[in-house]
N, C-alpha and C positions, 0 to 999 in steps of 0.2 A: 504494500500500500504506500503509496506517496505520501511524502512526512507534511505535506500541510494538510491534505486529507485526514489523516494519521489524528493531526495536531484537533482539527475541529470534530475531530469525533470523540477525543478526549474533552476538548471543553464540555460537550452535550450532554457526555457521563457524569461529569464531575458536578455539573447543575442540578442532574438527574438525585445522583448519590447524594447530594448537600441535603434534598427535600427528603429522602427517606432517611439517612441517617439523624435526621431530628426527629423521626416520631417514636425513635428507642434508644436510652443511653447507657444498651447492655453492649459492650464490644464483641460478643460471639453474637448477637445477631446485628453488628453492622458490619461484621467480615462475610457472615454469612451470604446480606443481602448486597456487598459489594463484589462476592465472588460470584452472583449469581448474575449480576448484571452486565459486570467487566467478561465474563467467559460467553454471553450470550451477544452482545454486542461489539466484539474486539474477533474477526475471522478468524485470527492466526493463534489465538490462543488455544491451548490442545485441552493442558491442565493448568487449571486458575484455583489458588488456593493459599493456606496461610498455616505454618507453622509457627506455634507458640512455646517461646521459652519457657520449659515448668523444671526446674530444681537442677540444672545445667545441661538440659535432655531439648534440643527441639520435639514434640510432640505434632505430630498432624491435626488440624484443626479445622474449619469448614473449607471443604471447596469444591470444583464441579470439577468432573472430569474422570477418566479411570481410576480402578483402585489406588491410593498410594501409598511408600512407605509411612508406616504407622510412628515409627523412630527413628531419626535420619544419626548417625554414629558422630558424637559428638567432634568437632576439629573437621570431619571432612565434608569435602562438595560445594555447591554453590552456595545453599541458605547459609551455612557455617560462614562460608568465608562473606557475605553477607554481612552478617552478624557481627561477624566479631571487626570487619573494617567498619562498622557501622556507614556504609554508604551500598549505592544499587552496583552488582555486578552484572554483566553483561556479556554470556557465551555465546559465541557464533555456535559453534561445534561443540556440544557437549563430550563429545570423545576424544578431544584434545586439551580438555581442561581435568590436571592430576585430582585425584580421589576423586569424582562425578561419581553421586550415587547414583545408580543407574533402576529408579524406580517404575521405567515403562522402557522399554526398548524402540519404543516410538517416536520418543522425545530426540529433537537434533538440536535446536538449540535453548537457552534457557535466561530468561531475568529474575534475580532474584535480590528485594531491598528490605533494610529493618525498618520495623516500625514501632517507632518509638512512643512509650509512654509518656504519663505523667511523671516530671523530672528527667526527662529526656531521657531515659535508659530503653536499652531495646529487651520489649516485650513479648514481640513476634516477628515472623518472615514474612511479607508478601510473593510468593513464589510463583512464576506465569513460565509456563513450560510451550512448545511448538514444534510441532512435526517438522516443519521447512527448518532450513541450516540460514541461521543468521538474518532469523525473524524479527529480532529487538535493535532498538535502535537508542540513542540517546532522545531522542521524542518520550519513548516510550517510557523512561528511566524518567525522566521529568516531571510526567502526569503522575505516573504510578507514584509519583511522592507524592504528589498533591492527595491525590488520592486515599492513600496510607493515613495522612493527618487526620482523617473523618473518623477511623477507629475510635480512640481514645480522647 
């Protein structure tokens, strides 16, 4: 998709998500109902979903898309390293990037950014996975913050 395309279909999401995320200020259903909208209206997204930091463990938490790992091994893959840079990473090639958990064999390439609490500390992953090889772009990396903030 071409990044100003790209760009105005993120604004329309994030207008969208502002009106639903106020009518609940539980954060598992505002990840729920942003995983539901981001994966229904974003083509290239495969698997939209969010892991939660619980007791040093990324945990799996709402998202749409095939089964996935239920505990991603703490240090490696993309939400890790996510996490622990606290800023969005962005794989062309999941099979060129070292320790890639490999929770779908489907997935080519992958974005994934924290999202951060109250006090700034990272809470959870927003993780968006994609069958094509070097689906995500810094467009995507940009919204996807915006986006993130509505959680908490």
């Amino acid at each position: 998709m071409e990044e100003r395309k790209k760009a105005g279909r993120y604004e329309r999401i994030i207008n969208q998500l502002g009106e639903l995320t106020k009518k609940c200020d539980d954060p598992i259903a505002r990840m729920a109902t942003i995983c539901a909208v981001l994966h229904h209206k974003m083509d290239h997204f495969y698997w939209t979903g969010f892991y939660l930091l619980r007791d040093d463990l990324l945990v799996v938490g709402p998202y749409q898309g095939p089964v996935a790992c239920q505990v991603l091994e703490k240090g490696k893959g993309v939400c890790w390293t996510a996490a622990n840079r606290a800023e969005a990473v962005i794989v062309p090639d999941v099979t060129a990037f070292p320790g890639h958990i490999a929770c779908d064999p489907r997935s080519r390439s992958e974005i994934a950014l924290p999202v951060f609490g109250p006090g700034s500390e990272t809470r959870a992953v927003l993780d968006v996975d994609s069958t094509r090889p070097d689906a995500f772009s810094p467009t995507d990396a940009r919204f996807l913050a915006k986006i993130a903030l509505l959680v908490f």
